[in-house]
N, C-alpha and C positions, 0 to 999 in steps of 0.2 A: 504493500500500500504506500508506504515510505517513496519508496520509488515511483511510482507510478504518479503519485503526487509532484515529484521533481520534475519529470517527464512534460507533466501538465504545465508547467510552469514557465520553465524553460523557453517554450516557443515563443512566450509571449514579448522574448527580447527581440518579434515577426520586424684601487681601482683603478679605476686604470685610467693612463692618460688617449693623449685622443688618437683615433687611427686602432688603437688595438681593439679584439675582437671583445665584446662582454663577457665576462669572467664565465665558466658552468657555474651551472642551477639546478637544482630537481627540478623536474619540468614540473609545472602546477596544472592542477588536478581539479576536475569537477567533481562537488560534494554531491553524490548520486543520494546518498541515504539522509541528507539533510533534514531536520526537524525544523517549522517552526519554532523561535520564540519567541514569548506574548511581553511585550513591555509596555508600562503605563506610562501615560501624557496626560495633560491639563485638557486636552481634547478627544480621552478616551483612551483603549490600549492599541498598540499597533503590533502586528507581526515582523518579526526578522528572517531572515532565510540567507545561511551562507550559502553562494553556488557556487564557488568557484575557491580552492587556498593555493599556497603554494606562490603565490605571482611576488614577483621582487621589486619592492618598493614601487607597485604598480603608480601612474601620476595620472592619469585621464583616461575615458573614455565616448566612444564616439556608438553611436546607432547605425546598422548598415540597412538600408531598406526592404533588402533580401532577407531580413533578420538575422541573431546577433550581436555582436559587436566588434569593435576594432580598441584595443588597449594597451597602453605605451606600461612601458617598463622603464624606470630612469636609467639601468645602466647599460640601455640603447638597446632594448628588444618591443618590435612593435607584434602582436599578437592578434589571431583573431578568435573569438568563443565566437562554436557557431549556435544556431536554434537549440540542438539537439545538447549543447552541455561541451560537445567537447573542443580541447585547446590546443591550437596550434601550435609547431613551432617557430619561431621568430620568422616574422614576412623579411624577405632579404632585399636589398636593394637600399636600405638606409644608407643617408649622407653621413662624414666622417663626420667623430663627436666629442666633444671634451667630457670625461664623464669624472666625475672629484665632487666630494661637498654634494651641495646643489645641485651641480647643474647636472646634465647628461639628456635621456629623451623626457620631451615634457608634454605639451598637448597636443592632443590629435582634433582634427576636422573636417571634413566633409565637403566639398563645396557643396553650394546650394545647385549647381545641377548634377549631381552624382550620378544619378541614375543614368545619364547621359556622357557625360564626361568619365566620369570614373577616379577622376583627381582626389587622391588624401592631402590633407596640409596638415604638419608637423614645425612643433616649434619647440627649437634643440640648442645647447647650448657648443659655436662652432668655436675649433681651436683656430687661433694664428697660425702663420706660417711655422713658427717656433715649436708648436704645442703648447707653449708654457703657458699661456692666459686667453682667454677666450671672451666671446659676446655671444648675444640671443641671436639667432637665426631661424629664419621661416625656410625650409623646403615645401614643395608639393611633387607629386610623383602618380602616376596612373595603376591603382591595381588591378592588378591580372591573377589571380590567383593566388600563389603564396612568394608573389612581387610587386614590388612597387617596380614601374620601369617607368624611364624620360623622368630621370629626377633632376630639379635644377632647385638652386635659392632662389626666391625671391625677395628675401630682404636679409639685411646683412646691418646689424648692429655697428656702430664706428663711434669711435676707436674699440677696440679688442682692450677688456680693462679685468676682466672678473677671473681670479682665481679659483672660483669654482662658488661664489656665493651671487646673493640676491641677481639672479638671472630673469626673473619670473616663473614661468611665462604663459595666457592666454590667448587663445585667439577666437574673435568673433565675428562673424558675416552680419552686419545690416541688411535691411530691406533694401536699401539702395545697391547692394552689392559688393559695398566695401569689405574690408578687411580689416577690423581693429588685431593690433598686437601690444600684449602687455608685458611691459619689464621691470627689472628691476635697477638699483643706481650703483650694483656692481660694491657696494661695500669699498669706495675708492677714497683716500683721503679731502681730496678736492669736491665742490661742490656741484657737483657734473651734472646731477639734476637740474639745478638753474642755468644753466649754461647752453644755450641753443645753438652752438657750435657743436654738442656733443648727441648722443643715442642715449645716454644711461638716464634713466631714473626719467623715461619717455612713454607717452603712449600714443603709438604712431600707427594712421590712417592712412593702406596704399589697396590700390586695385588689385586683384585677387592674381595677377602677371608680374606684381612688383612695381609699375608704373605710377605715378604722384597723382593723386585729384587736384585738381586746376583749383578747387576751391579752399585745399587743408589752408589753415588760417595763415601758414607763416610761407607760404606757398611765394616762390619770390621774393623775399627779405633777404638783404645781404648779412652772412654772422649765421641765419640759421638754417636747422634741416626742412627741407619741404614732408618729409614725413610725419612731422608731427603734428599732434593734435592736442594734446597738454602735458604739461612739465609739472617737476615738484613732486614726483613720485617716489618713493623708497622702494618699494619691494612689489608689483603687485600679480598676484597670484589666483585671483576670481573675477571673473566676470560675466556680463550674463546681462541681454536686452529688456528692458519691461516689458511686461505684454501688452500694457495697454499704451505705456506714453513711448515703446519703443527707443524711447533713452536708453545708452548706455550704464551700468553699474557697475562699478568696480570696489574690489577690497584689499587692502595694501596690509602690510606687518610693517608694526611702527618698532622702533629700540626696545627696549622695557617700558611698555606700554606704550597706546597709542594706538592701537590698530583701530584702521579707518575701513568705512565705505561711503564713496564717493560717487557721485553722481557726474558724469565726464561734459565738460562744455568743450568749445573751441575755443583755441587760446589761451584757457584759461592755467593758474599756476597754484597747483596744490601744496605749495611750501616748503616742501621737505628741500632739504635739514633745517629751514630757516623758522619755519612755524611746525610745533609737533605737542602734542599732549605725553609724548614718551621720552626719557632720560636715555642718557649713556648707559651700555652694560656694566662703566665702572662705578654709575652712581652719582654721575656729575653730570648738570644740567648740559643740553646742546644747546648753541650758541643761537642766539635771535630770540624769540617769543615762545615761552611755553603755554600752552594752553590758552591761549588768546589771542584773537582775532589782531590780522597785520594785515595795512591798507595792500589792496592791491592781491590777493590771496585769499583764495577760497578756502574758508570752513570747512571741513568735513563734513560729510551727511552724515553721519552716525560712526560714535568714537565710543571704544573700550581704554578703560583708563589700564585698567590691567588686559596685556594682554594673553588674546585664546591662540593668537597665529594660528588667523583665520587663511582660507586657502579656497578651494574650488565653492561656485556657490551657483545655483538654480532659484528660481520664480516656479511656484509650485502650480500649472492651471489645469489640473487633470480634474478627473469625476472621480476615479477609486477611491481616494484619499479624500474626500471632501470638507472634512474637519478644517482640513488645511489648506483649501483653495486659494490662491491670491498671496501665500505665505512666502517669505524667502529664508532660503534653507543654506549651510554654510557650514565647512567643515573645520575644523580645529585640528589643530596637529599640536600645541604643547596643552592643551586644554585635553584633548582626548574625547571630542567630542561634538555633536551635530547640533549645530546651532537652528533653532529657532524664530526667526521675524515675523511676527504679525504689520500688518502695514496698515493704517489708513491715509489713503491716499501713496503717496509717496512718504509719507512721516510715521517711523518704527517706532510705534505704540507698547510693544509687548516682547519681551523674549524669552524664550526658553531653552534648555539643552536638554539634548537626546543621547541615546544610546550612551551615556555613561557606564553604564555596565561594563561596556565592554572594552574598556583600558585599551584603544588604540588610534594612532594615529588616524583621523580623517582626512585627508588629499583632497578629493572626488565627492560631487553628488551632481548628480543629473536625472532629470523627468524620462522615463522609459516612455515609448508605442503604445503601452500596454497603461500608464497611467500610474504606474508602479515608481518609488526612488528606489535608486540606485547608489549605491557607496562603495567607494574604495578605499582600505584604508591603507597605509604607506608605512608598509614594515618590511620585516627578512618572508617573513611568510602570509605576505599579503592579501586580503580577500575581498572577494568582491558579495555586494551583502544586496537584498533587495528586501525592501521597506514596502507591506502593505495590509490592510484589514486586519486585524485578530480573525480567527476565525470562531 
């Protein structure tokens, strides 16, 4: 019955430096005999369901329409679970990778014509010519089976600064067809985030071939990149469209404290290092304005004073789950756990955290086909969990 229950389930999904190969792994494993289990919320109890252990330091995952999915591994294996439960091995044709710390493979995505095109986009963190330091970089590549082929970059971070920290990295399709990518500011002594001569600590808006929109804000400014879309960034690691105002959303990892989610304009300048609600890791104030509003510098949409180092996050607009319609959900990696937003409007009214139980890192959450979440969490033997009804 065990099984037959997973069976049912299933469908409805309808170190090394860079150049060397990812270290072995036991390959991971679909949890055939999996049990639900029931945990309580403020909105009733929900089911968990591990499918999948085994995955290493798995970072994202994507929905294939064929059903399934497709899911990175940071120390540069991209994977695919099919309907049926079982896990490939590593899709080959990945671009060279810095893989340290941080950084290594990070998000996957889909173009919005898949079904046609067949293009994955991947956002990896590429070494210099050296190996020794590297930047975020976007690949895309056409799947064929258990390959990506025709892989080229289409964006390429400048200068190459991260020795394997705050890399990000997201990426998101708008309605228009853009391409957002999220980064990080590289952990660099300099303030490289404010500096629009530079990539780090950017969130930068190119056509899905790497090519500039005529209208990104700085688009012809002599001093800056045409990539960009706003500065001021530290870390950021979540993002995710609204469904109704179709704005973009973002959520960054502040020093000790401070993690933000931000709501992205054009042009506009998130602060960092200059304005932050979080201290240095040794304890001493960072330099400019703490916790309070500096002319010319956007606020945070919503700021944890202590932080969760928040990371992957979804808008919840399914039917299964109805409790939680309209909610935005959001993973914790030193918290250990699945963050909760109630919204009204755009303004997070309410929070709550999930899956405490379960003592592990959260990466990943994304809305299934099926109406179902989905979790990854970011460990040696990492699992991929799906969230739905008690029964």
């Amino acid at each position: 019955m065990r099984c037959t229950l997973f069976v049912l389930l299933l469908p409805l999904l309808a170190a090394c430096r860079s150049g060397d190969a990812p270290p072995p792994a036991t390959p991971p494993h679909a949890v055939r005999d999996a049990v639900p289990s029931v945990h309580a919320s403020e909105k009733g109890d929900y089911a968990v369901t591990e499918l999948v252990a085994g995955l290493d330091h798995p970072w994202s995952l994507a929905f294939l329409p064929e059903g399934g999915m497709l899911v990175t591994e940071r120390p540069g294996r991209l994977r695919r679970i099919g309907a049926d439960g079982r896990v490939s091995e590593p899709i080959a044709g990945l671009p060279k990778l810095f893989v340290e710390g941080q950084a290594g493979l990070l998000d996957v995505a889909l173009s919005p014509d898949f079904v046609r095109d067949r293009l994955v986009y991947l956002s990896f963190a590429e070494p210099n010519l050296r190996g020794n330091v590297a930047g975020t970089a976007v690949a895309r590549g056409r799947l064929q089976g258990g390959v990506l082929q025709d892989v080229e970059v289409v964006y390429r971070q400048e200068p190459k600064l991260s020795a394997g920290t705050h890399v990000g990295s997201r990426l998101v399709f708008d309605d228009a067809g853009h391409l957002f990518v999220t980064q990080g500011d590289n952990r660099v002594a300099a303030a490289a985030a404010q500096e629009l001569d530079k990539l780090q600590g950017k969130l930068v808006r190119i056509w899905p071939d790497g090519r500039i929109p005529d209208d990104n804000p700085f688009a012809g400014r002599a001093g800056a990149r045409p990539e960009i879309w706003s500065y001021g960034h530290r870390n950021m690691q979540g993002a995710a469209l609204h469904p109704r105002t179709r704005r973009l959303w973002t959520s960054e990892h502040g020093p000790m404290g401070g993690d933000e989610i931000n709501i992205e304009d054009a042009g506009a300048n998130y602060g960092w290092p200059l304005a932050t609600h979080g201290i240095n890791y040794d304890g001493k104030p960072m330099p400019g304005s703490r916790g309070r509003s500096v002319p010319g510098m956007q606020d945070p949409h919503y700021v944890w004073e202590k932080s969760p180092a928040v990371s992957g996050m979804a808008f919840y607009t399914g039917d299964l789950l109805p409790q939680w319609k309209g909610n935005l959900f959001l993973g914790a990696l030193a918290a250990k756990q699945l963050i909760r937003l109630e919204l009204d409007g755009d303004r997070v009214v309410h929070e709550e955290r999930l899956l405490t139980e379960l003592g592990q890192r959260i990466r990943d959450v994304r809305q299934g086909p099926d109406g179902a979440l989905y979790v990854l969490t970011d460990e040696d033997d990492g699992r991929l969990l799906r969230i739905a009804p008690a029964p």
